[in-house]
C-alpha positions in Angstrom: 6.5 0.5 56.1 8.2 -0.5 52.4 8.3 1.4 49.8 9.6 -0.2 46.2 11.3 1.0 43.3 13.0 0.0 40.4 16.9 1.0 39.8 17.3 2.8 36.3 21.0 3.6 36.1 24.0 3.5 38.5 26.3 6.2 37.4 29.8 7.2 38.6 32.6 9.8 37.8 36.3 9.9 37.7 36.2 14.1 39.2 33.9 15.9 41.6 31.8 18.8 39.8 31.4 17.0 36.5 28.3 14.8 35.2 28.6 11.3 36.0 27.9 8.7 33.6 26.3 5.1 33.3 28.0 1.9 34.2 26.7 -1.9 33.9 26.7 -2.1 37.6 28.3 -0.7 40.3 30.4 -2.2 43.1 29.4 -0.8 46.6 32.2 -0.8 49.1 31.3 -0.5 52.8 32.0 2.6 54.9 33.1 3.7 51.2 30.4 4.1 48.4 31.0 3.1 44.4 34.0 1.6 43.0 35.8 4.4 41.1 33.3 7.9 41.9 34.9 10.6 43.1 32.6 10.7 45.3 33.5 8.0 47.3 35.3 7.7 50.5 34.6 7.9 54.3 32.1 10.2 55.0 28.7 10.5 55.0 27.3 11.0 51.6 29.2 7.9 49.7 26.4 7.4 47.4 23.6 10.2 46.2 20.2 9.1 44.7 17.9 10.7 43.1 14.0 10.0 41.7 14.0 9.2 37.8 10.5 10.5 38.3 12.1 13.9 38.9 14.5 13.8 36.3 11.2 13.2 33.8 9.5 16.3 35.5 12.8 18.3 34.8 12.7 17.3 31.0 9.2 17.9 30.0 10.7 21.5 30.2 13.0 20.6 27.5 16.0 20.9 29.2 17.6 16.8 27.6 19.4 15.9 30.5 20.5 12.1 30.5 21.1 9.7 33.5 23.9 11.0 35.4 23.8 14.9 34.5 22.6 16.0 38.1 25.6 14.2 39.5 23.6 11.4 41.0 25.2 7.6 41.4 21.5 6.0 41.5 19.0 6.5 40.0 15.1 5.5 40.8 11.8 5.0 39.2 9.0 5.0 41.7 10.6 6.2 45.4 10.4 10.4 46.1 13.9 10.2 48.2 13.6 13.9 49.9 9.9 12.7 51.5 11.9 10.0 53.2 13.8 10.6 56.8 17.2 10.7 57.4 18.2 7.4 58.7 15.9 5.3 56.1 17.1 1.9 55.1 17.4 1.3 51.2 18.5 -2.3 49.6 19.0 -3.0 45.9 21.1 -5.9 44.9 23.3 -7.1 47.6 23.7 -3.9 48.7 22.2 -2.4 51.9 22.6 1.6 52.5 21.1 4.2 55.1 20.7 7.8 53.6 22.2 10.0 55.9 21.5 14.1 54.1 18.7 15.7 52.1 19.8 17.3 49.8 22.5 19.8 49.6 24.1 23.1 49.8 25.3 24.4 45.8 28.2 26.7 46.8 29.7 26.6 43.1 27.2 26.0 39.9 28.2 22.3 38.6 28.6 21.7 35.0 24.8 21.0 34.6 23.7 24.3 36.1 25.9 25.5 33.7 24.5 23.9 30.5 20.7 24.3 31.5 20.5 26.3 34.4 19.0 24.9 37.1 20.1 21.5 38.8 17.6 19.1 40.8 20.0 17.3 42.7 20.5 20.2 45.9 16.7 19.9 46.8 15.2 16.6 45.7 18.8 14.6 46.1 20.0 12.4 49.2 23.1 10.9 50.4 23.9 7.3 52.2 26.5 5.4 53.5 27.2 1.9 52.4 25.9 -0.8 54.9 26.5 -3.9 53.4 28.7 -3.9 50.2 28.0 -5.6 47.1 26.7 -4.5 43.4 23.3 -3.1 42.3 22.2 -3.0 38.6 20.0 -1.1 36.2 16.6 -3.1 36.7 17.4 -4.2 40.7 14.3 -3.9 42.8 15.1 -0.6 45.5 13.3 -1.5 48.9 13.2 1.5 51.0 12.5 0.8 54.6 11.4 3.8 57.3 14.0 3.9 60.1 12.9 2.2 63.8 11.7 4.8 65.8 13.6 3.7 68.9 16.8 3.4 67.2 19.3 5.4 69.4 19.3 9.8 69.4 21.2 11.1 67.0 24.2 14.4 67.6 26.3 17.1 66.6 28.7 19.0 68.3 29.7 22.7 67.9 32.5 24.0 69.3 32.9 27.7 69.3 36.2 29.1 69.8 38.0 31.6 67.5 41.9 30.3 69.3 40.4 27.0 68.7 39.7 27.4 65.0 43.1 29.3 64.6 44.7 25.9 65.7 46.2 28.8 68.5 44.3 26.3 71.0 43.1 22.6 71.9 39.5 23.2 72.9 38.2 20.6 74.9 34.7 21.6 75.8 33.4 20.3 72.7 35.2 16.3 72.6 33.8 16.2 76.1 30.5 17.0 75.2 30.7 14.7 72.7 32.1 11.4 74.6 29.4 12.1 77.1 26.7 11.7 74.2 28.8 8.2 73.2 28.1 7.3 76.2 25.0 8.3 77.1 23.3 6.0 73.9 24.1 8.8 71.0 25.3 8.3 67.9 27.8 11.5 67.1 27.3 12.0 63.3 29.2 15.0 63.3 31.8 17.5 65.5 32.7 21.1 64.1 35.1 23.9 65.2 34.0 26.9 64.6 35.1 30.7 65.0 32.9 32.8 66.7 31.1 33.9 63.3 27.4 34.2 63.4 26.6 33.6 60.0 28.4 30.3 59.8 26.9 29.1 63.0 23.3 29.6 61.6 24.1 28.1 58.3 25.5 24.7 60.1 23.0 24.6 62.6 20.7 24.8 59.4 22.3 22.2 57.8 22.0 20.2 60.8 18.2 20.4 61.3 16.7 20.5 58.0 19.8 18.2 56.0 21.3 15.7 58.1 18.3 15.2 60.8 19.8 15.3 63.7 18.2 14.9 66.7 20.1 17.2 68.9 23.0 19.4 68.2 25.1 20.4 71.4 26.8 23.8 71.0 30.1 24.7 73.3 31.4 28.6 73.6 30.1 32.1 72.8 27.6 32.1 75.6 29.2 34.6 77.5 29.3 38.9 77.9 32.0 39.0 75.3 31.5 41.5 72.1 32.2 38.3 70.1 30.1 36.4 72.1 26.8 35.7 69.7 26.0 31.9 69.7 22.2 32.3 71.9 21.5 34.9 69.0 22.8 32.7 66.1 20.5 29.8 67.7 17.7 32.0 68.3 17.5 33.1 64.6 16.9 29.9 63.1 14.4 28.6 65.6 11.3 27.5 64.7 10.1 27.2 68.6 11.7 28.1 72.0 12.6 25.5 74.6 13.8 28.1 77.5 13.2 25.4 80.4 16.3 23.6 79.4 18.7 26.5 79.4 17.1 27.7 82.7 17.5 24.2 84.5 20.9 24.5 83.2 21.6 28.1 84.9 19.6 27.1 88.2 21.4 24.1 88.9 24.8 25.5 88.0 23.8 28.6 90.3 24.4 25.7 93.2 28.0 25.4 92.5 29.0 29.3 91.4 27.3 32.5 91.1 28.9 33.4 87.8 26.1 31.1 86.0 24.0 33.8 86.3 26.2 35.5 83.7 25.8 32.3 81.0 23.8 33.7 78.2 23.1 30.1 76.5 19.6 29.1 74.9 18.0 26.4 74.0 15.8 26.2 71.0 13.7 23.6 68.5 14.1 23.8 65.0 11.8 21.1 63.1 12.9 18.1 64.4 15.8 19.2 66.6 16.9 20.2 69.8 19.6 22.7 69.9 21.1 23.5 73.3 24.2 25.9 73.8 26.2 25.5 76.6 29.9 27.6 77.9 32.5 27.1 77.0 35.2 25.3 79.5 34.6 21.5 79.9 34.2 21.8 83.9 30.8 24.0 82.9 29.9 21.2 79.8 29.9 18.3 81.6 28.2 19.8 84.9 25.3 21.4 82.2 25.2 17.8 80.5 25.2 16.2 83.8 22.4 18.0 84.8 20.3 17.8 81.8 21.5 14.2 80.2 18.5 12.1 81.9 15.5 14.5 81.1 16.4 14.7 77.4 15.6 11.5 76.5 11.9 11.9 76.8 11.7 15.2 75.1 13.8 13.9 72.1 11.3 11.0 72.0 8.5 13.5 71.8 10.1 15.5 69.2 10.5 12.1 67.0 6.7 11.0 67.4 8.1 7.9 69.7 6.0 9.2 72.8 3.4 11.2 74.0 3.1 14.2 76.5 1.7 12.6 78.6 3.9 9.3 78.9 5.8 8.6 82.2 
């Protein structure tokens, strides 16, 4: 399915936090985003966009914003970005782009919050990376195009480890999780070392699920009897459902090879769209767990995406 807008005003600025502000057109580099934005560079929100339709909505309450106050690079009549999925192809121009984010966590008021505040862009903006350079101008047709629903998983890793986040340690668990995901079929999106905090673990598993999409975040460490031990009750708070048979194929299996599984504390969990599945913390245990696990979680991602049904074999 297609959806179509019409390109309003491609904005840019020369420093992060400040409004951005209209140019004729702006040049889209690959793997980069616009020509002179602060913005820009490689990572995965290179270009934001936002619905002029919003911006409208925002200024019948008389607040007089112009194009470019919320921050946004692109801005477009007729296409509600945050109803679209992560992983949705957009083309304007000669430019092709895949959003990558919904929206946005606001950790310091920008200067528009400032002025008038409130600011659209953390809950009806998205991000994308640049596909296919080339330039896009006020009045370009925007095709947006839903992603293929057999397009290959996407992950995140987590790794847990207070040493490891110190830089007192090279964790390993966590890259080999993550080369076993590359190649498995999985496209890694992101990999984070964490301490052993909680509160930061929800908030990025968060993040995960409800801005970037992904379809299954992998978490390494805190799974054990430890005091500091707390990622199965970070993961458990921000689940929407419970998927226990994963974590206790996981356990079973690994019972086989030493009776200390018994001890491993890990859960696995479904928040909207994702799969989240701890595992310990040396990278003996994650590739045995991933091992054991790998082949049966294609067809429950699948489910989870609307690409097959219960009952398919």
């Amino acid at each position: 399915m297609k959806l179509q807008g019409t390109v309003k005003a491609i904005c840019i600025s020369p420093a992060r936090g400040t409004e951005k502000r209209p140019v004729e057109k702006g040049i889209f580099k690959k793997d980069h985003g616009i020509e002179n934005d602060a913005h820009a560079g490689r990572w995965h929100r290179q270009v934001s966009l936002l619905s002029y339709d919003k911006v409208v909505e925002f200024n019948q309450k008389g607040a007089g914003v112009v194009d470019g106050d919320f921050g946004e690079n692109v801005l477009v009549e007729g296409i509600d970005f945050k109803h679209l999925p992560v992983g949705t192809i957009l083309k304007a121009g000669t430019v092709t782009l895949r959003m990558t984010q919904i929206g946005k966590d606001c950790h310091s008021h920008c200067a528009i919050h400032q002025r008038v505040g409130d600011c659209i862009m953390p809950r009806e903006g998205v991000f994308a990376e640049v596909l296919e350079e080339g330039e896009i101008c006020a009045g370009d047709v925007m095709t947006a195009t839903l992603p293929d629903p057999d397009r290959p998983f996407t992950a995140a890793v987590i790794t847990l480890s207070d040493k490891g986040a110190k830089g007192e340690r090279r964790d390993e668990s966590g890259p080999a999780a993550a080369l076993m995901l590359e190649e498995a079929g999985y496209e890694i999106v992101e990999t984070l070392l964490l301490p052993d905090e909680p509160a930061l673990l929800k908030k990025e598993l968060c993040r995960l699920a409800d801005q970037r999409q992904v379809d299954l975040v992998i978490t390494s460490g805190g799974t054990g009897f430890s005091l500091r031990d707390q990622t199965p009750e970070a993961t458990l708070a921000v689940a929407d459902r419970n998927a226990p048979g994963i974590a206790e194929y996981i356990r079973m299996r690994s019972a086989q090879i030493t009776d200390r599984a018994m001890l491993s504390r890990g859960a696995s969990v479904i928040r909207k769209g994702t799969l989240i599945i701890n595992l310990p913390g040396s990278p003996k245990a994650v590739k045995e767990s991933l091992g054991f696990i790998l082949h049966g979680l294609d067809h429950g991602l699948k489910i989870l995406r609307g690409s097959a049904s219960e009952c398919a074999r």
